[in-house]
TITORKE-596197 format. One line per 10 residues: number of its first residue (from 1); their letters; for each residue x, z, y of C-alpha. Coordinates in Angstrom, 2 decimals, m for minus. Last residue first. Example, Ala and Ser with C-alpha at 12.3 -4.5 7.8 and 13.67 -1.06 7.14 Angstrom:
2> sa> 13.67/7.14/m1.06; 12.30/7.80/m4.50
! end
This chain:
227> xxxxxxxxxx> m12.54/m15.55/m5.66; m13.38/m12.95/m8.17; m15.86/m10.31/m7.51; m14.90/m7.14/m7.36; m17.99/m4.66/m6.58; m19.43/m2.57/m3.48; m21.64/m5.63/m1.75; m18.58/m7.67/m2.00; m15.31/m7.10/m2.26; m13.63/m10.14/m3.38
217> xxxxxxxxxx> m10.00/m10.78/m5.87; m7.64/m13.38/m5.49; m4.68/m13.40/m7.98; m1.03/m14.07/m7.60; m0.11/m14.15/m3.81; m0.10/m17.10/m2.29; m3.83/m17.93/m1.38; m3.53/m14.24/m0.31; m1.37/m15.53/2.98; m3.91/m18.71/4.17
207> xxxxxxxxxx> m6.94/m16.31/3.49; m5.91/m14.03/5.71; m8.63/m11.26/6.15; m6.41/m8.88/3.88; m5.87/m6.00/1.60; m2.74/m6.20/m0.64; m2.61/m4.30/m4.10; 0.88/m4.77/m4.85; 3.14/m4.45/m8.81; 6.77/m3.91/m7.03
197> xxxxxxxxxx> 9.10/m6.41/m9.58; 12.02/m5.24/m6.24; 12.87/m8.38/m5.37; 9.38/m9.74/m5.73; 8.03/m6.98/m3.47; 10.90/m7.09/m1.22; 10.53/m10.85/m0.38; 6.80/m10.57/m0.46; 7.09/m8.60/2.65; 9.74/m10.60/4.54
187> xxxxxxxxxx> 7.47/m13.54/3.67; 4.42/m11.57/5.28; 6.40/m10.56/8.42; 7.33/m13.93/8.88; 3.78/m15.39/8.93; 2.35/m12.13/10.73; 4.71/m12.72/13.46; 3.49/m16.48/14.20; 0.15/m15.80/13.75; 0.14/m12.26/15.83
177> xxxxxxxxxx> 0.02/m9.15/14.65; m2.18/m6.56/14.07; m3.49/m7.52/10.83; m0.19/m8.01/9.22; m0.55/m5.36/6.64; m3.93/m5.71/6.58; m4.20/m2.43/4.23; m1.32/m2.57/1.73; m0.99/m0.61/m1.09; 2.37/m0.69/m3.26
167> xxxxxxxxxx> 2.86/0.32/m6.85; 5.80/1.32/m8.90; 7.57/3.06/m6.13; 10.75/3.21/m5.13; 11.33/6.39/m3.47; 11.87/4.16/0.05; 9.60/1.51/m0.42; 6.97/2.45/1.83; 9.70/3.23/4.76; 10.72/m0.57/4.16
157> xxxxxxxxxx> 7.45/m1.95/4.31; 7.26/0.34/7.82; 10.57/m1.00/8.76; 9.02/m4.20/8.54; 5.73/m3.24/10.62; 7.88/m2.09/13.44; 9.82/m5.15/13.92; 7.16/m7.28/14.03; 5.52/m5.31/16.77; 8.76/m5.15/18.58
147> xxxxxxxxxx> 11.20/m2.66/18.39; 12.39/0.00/21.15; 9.21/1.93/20.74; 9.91/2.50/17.26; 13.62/3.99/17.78; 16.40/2.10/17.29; 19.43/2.87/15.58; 18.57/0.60/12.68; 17.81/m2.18/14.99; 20.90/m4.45/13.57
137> xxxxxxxxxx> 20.08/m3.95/9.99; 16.12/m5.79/10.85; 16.59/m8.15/8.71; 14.05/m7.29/5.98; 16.82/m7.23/3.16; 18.91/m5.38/5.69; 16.58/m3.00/6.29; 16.28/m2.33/2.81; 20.03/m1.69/2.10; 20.20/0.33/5.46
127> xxxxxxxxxx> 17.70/2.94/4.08; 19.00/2.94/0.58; 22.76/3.89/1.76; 21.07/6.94/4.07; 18.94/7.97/1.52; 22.45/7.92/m0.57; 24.49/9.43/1.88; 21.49/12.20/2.62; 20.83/13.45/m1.28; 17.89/12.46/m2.70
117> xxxxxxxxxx> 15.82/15.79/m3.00; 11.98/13.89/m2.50; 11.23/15.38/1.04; 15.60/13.52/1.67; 13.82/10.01/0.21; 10.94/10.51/2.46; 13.16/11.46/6.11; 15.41/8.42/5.12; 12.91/5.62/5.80; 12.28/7.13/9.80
107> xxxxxxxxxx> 15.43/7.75/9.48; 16.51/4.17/9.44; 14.23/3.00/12.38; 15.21/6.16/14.53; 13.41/9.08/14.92; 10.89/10.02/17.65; 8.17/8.03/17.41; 7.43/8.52/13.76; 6.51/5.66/11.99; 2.95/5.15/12.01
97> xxxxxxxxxx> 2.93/0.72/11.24; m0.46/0.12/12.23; m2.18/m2.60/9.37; m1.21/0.38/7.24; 1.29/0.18/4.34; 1.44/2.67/1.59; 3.82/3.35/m1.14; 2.78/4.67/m4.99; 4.46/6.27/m7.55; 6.95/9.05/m5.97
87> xxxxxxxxxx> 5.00/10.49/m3.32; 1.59/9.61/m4.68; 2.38/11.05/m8.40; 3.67/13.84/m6.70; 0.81/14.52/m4.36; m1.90/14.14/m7.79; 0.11/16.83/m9.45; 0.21/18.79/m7.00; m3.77/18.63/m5.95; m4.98/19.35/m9.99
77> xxxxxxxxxx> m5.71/16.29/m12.22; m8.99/14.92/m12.62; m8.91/11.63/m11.69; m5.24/10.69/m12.93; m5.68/9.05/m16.00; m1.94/8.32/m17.02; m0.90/5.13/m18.48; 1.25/3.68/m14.70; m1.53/5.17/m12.30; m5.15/5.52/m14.11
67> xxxxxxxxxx> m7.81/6.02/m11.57; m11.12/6.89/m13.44; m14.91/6.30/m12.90; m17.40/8.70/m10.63; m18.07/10.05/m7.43; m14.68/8.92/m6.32; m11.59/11.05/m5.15; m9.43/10.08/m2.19; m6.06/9.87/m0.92; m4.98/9.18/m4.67
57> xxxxxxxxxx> m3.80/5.70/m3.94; m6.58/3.58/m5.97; m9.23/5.96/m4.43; m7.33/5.14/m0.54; m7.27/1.41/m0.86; m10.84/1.67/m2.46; m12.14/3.02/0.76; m10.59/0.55/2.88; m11.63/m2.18/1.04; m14.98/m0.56/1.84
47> xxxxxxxxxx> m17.25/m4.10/3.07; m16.43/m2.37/6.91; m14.84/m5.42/8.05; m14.52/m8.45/5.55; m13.25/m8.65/2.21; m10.25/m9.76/0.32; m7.87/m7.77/m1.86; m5.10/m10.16/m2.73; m3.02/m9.21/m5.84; 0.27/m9.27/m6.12
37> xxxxxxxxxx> 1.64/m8.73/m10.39; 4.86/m7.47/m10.93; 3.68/m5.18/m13.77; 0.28/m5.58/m14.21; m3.22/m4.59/m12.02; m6.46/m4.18/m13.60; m9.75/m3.26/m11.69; m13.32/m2.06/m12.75; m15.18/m1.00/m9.47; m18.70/m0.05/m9.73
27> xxxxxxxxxx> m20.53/0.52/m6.62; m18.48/1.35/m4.44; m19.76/2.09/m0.19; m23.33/3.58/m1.16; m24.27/5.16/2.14; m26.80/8.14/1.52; m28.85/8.43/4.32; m31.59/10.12/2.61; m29.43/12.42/0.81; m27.67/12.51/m2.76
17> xxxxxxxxxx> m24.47/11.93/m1.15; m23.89/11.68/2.38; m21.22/9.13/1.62; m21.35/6.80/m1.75; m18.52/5.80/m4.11; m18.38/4.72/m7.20; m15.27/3.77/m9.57; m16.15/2.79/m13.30; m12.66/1.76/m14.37; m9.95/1.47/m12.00
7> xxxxxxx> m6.50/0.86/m13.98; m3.32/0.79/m12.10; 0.58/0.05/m13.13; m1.13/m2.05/m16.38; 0.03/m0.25/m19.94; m1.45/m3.19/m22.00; m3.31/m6.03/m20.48
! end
């Protein structure tokens, strides 16, 4: 696959390294993921999806192996670099949505486009396009608590998007939701991710929702396996 949006080659991870009660959470992690391609991380509870989520991302650093985000090797490369690559590369989404309590839906996805110098009237423009595309346009005014749980985790996708990224983690995205909710939640999801060519790593128990993304892959025992 030539020039893939992320390349994991090698990737260990252990905690309490090097003492008796090491934990060995990765051990070995090669992973490929193209352009537009969605790709279903499954694994259970506490198998370190988690973990790799976070490596892949740049919130963390492995023992060993290399993170390569759109060509560029990434592992070794001093804090700022890494932070810009994050803010502008790669968007998160948590199976809890965090959107700050005390703005508004749409400035809760303006507040990262104005950190990255994009002027107000056009974070403002990009905020109310996504929302839209979620439908949630009508609760732009609204702060979190005002929006249900469904609600919430859409203008989370949408806050994720904001500096258009090239790649998108998601960690149970719909976790916390129930059936019904997660079902639309995950369409509205993979409506913006196809709409937008978004390459996605998405961590989930669901089996029903990765069987429709592109690929199926299985933590187990600290490698990939495929499913």
């Amino acid at each position: 696959m030539s020039n893939p949006v992320l390349r994991l080659s090698g990737i260990t991870k252990g905690y309490n390294t090097g003492k008796p009660n090491e934990v060995k959470v990765l051990g070995g992690i090669d992973l490929t993921i193209g352009r537009g391609e969605v790709v279903a991380l499954v694994a259970p509870s506490g198998a370190g999806k988690s973990t790799l989520l976070h490596i892949a991302g740049l919130l963390d650093t492995p023992d060993a192996g290399t993170v390569e985000i759109d060509g560029t090797d990434l592992t070794g490369q001093r804090d700022a670099i890494r932070t810009s690559v994050r803010r502008n590369d790669v968007g998160f989404i948590y199976q809890f949505h965090h959107l700050l309590p005390e703005f508004s839906a749409a400035e809760n996805i303006i507040l990262p486009q104005l950190a990255n110098g994009v002027a107000r009237g056009a974070a403002q423009e990009r905020a109310m396009a996504l929302l839209t595309q979620v439908g949630v346009a009508a609760r732009a005014a609204h702060r979190p608590a005002e929006l249900s749980g469904g609600e919430q985790q859409r203008v989370a996708f949408c806050r994720a998007l904001a500096n258009g990224p090239k790649l998108l983690l998601a960690d149970e995205p719909t976790g916390n939701l129930d059936p019904a909710t997660s079902e639309t939640v995950f369409a509205a999801l993979m409506a913006l991710v196809r709409s937008t060519g978004l390459s996605a790593l998405i961590a989930t128990h669901n089996l029903e929702l990765a069987a429709r993304m592109d690929r199926q892959i299985r933590l187990d025992k600290g490698v990939l396996v495929p499913v």
